[in-house]
C-alpha positions in Angstrom: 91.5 119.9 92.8 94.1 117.1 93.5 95.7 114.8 90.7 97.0 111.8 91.4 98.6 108.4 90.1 99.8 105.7 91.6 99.7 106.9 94.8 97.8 104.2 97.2 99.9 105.2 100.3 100.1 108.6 100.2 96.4 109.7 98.9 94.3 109.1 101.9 96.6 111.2 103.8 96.4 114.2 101.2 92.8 114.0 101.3 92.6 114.4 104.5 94.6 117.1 104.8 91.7 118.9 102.9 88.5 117.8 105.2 90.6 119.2 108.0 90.4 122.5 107.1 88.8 125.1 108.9 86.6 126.1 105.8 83.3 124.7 105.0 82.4 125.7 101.4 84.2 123.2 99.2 84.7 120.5 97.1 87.4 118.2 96.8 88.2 116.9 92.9 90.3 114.2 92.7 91.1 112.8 89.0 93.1 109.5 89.2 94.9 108.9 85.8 93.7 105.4 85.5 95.8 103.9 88.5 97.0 100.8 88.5 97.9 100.6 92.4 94.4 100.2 93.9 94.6 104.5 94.1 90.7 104.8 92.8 89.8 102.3 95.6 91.2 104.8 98.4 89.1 107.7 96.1 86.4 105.8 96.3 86.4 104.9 99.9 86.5 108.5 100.7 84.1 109.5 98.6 81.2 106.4 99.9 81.7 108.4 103.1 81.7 112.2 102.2 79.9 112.1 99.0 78.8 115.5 99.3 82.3 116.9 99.2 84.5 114.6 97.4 83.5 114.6 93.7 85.9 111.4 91.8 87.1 111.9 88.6 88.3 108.1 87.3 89.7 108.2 83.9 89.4 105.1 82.0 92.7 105.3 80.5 95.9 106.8 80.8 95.6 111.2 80.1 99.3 111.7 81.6 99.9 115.1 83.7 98.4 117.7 81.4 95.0 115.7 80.4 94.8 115.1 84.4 94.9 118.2 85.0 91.8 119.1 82.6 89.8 116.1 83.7 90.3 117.7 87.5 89.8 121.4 86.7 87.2 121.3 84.5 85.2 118.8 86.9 85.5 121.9 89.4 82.4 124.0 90.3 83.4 126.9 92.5 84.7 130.1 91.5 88.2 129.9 93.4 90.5 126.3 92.6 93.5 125.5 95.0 95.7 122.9 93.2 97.3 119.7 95.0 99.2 117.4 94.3 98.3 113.7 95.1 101.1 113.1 97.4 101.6 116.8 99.0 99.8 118.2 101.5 97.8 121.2 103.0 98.3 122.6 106.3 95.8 123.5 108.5 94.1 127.3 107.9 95.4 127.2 104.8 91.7 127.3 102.8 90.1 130.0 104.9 92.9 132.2 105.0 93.5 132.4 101.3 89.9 132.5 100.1 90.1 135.3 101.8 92.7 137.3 100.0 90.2 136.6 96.5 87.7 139.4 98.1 89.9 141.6 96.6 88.5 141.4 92.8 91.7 142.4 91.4 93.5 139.5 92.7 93.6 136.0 90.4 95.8 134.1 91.7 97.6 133.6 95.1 100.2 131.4 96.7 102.2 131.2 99.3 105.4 129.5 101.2 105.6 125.4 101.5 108.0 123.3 102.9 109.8 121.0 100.8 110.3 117.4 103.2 112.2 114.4 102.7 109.6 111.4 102.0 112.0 108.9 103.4 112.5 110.8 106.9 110.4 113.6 106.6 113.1 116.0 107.2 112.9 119.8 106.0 114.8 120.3 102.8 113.6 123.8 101.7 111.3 126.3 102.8 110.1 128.4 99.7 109.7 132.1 99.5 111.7 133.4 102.2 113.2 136.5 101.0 112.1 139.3 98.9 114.2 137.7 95.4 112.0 134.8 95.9 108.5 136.3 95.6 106.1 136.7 92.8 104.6 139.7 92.7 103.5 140.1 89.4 103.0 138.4 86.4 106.5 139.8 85.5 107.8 138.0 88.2 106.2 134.5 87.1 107.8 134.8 84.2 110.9 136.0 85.1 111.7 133.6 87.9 110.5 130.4 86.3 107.3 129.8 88.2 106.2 129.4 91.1 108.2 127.0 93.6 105.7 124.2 95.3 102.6 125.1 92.7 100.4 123.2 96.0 100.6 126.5 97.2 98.4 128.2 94.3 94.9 128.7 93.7 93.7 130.5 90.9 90.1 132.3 90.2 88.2 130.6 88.0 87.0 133.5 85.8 90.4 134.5 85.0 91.4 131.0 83.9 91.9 130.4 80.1 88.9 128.8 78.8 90.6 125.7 77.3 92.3 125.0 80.5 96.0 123.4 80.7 97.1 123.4 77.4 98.0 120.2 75.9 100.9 121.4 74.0 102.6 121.1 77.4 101.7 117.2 78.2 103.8 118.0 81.5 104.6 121.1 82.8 101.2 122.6 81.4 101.2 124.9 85.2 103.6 127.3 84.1 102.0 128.9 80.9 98.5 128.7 82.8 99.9 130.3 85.9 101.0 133.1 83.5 97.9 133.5 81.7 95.7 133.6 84.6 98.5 136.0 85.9 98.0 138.0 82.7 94.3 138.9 83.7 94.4 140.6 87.2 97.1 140.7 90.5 99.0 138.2 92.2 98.7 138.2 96.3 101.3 136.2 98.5 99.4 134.6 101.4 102.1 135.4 104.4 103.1 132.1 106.3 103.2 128.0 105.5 100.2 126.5 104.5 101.6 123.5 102.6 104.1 120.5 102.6 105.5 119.7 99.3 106.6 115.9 99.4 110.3 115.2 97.4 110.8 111.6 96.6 112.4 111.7 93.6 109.3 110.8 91.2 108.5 113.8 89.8 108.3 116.3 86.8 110.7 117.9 89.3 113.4 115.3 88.9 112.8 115.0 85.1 113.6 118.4 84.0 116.5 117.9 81.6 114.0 115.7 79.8 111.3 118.4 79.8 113.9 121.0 79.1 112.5 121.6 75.7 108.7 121.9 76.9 109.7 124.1 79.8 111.4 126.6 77.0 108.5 126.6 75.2 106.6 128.4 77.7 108.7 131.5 77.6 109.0 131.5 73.4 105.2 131.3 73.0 104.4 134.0 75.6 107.2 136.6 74.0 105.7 135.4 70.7 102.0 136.5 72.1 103.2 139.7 73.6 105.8 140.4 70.9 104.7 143.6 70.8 105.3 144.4 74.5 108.5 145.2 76.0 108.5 144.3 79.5 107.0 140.9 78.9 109.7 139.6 76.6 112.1 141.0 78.9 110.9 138.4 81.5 110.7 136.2 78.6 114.3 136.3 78.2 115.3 136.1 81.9 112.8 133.4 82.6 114.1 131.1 80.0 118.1 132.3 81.6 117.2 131.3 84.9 115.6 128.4 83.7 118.9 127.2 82.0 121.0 128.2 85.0 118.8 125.9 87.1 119.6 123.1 84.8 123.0 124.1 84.9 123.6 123.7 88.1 122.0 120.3 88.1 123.6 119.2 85.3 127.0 119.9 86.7 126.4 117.9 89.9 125.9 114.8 88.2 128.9 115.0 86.4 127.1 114.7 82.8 130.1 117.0 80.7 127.9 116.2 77.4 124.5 117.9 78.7 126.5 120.5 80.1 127.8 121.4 76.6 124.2 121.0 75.2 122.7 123.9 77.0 125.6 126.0 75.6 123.9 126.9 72.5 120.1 127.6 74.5 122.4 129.4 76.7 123.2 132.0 74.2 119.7 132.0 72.6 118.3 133.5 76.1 121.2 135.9 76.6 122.9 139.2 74.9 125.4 141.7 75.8 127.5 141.7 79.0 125.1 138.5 79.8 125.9 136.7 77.0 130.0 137.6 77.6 129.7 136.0 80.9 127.9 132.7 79.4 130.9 132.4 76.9 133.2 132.5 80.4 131.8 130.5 82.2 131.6 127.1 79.6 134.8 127.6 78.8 135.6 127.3 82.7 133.4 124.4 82.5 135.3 122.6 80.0 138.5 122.0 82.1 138.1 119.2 84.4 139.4 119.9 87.3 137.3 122.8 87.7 134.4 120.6 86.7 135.1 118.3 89.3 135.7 121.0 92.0 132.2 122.4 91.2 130.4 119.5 91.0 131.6 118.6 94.4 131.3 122.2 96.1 127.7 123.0 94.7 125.3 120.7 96.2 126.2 122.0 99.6 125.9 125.7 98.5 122.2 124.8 96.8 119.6 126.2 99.0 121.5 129.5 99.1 122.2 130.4 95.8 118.4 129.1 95.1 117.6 132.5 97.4 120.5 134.7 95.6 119.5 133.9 91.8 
């Protein structure tokens, strides 16, 4: 299923990154959000000339990411659904070779590395899942390491999928919580190697996450609040939503923006305890004097990617 918006130069291109696979037995969903671009005509050209593989999904108004999402998946027929993003892409074997990790019937959802590129130049910015810290494992994991990085790479079994879909409590970053749930019923299987190029531009939920802070939290309070009664799960809970926070930390601090630096303080502390939640008190108050502020703002973008791999 691919979901897309506004994306007239860069669908046709995704698209056919999908009817250039090596794998016969498919469909390709794409739900435009009601486009305003000329998007549905490149959907539509496509589908006047493979109408028995490109099923359209054109919504009449505006659903946002979430409703998308629902309009896509639950326009899906097959039992396995790999998830795209309008402007990312697949790489070729990618289909065939991850199908075939699902005839294992204990395994609901796989994934595996993508490269993160540069729109402007195309240049590689990240590769994802390179080391063992990195991978996902279980549904443990998912929680604990704050998703999945370049969700492109996922596809899910259908049967295991919640039966109301991507849940609308999350209008944005809905992927999370359903990646967990769908986790929650079976195994998780890495698919060894790159099958997928994950565009950065600077549009997306990706570059919006102080905004979505809040709805991003919520994923890890409802789950510990579902599985209050077991241990291990909360425990992820916990570190999920740290990580999460560290993340935005990080990000926060390299655009220089003091005053949402001392607003994650207090979530911070919410997610943390003991020697954890010590360090946390350190650490703002190093924060708060600016000339380590400014050293750190200045040193950390350059030592990003590899304390993304340590963390």
């Amino acid at each position: 299923m691919i979901i897309t918006y506004n994306q007239q130069h860069l669908i046709a291109e995704t698209i056919e990154s999908v009817l250039t696979q090596d794998y016969d037995n498919f469909e390709i969903v794409v739900a435009d959000d009601a486009s305003t671009d000329g998007t549905r005509e490149v959907i539509l050209d496509f589908y006047n000339k493979y109408p028995d593989v490109i099923v359209p999904v054109l919504n009449e108004k505006n659903l946002g990411i979430t409703g998308n999402s629902n309009a896509a998946f639950f326009a899906c027929s097959g039992e396995l659904v790999a998830v795209l993003g309008g402007d990312d892409l697949f790489l070729p074997g990618k289909l065939k070779a991850q199908v075939a990790l699902f005839e294992d019937p204990k395994v609901v959802l796989s994934y595996h590395p993508v490269d993160i590129f540069n729109h402007a130049d195309g240049a590689l910015i990240f590769r994802t899942n390179t080391t063992e810290k990195e991978r996902i494992n279980n549904v443990h994991d998912l929680i604990s390491k704050g998703g999945i990085p370049g969700a492109s790479s996922v596809m899910v079994r259908r049967s295991a999928c919640p039966t109301h879909g991507f849940d609308p409590l999350f209008p944005v970053v809905s992927d999370w919580i359903f990646y967990i749930e769908v986790a929650l019923q079976g195994e998780i299987r890495e698919l060894p190697g790159v099958y997928g190029k994950y565009r950065k531009h600077g549009l997306g939920a990706s570059d919006r996450t102080f905004e979505l802070l809040q709805e991003s939290l919520l994923t890890v309070d409802l789950i510990a609040e579902r599985y209050e009664h077991d241990p291990a799960i909360r425990e992820a809970c916990q570190q999920g939503g740290y990580r999460y926070l560290l993340g935005e930390l990080f990000r926060q601090v390299v655009k220089k923006n003091k005053a949402n630096v001392e607003a994650l303080r207090p979530l911070f502390l919410k997610y943390s305890s003991g020697n954890k939640r010590t360090m946390t008190n350190l650490l703002f108050g190093i924060l708060r004097r600016p000339m380590i502020f400014n050293v750190a703002s200045g040193v950390l973008p350059r030592l990003k990617n590899a304390l993304k791999r340590q963390v």
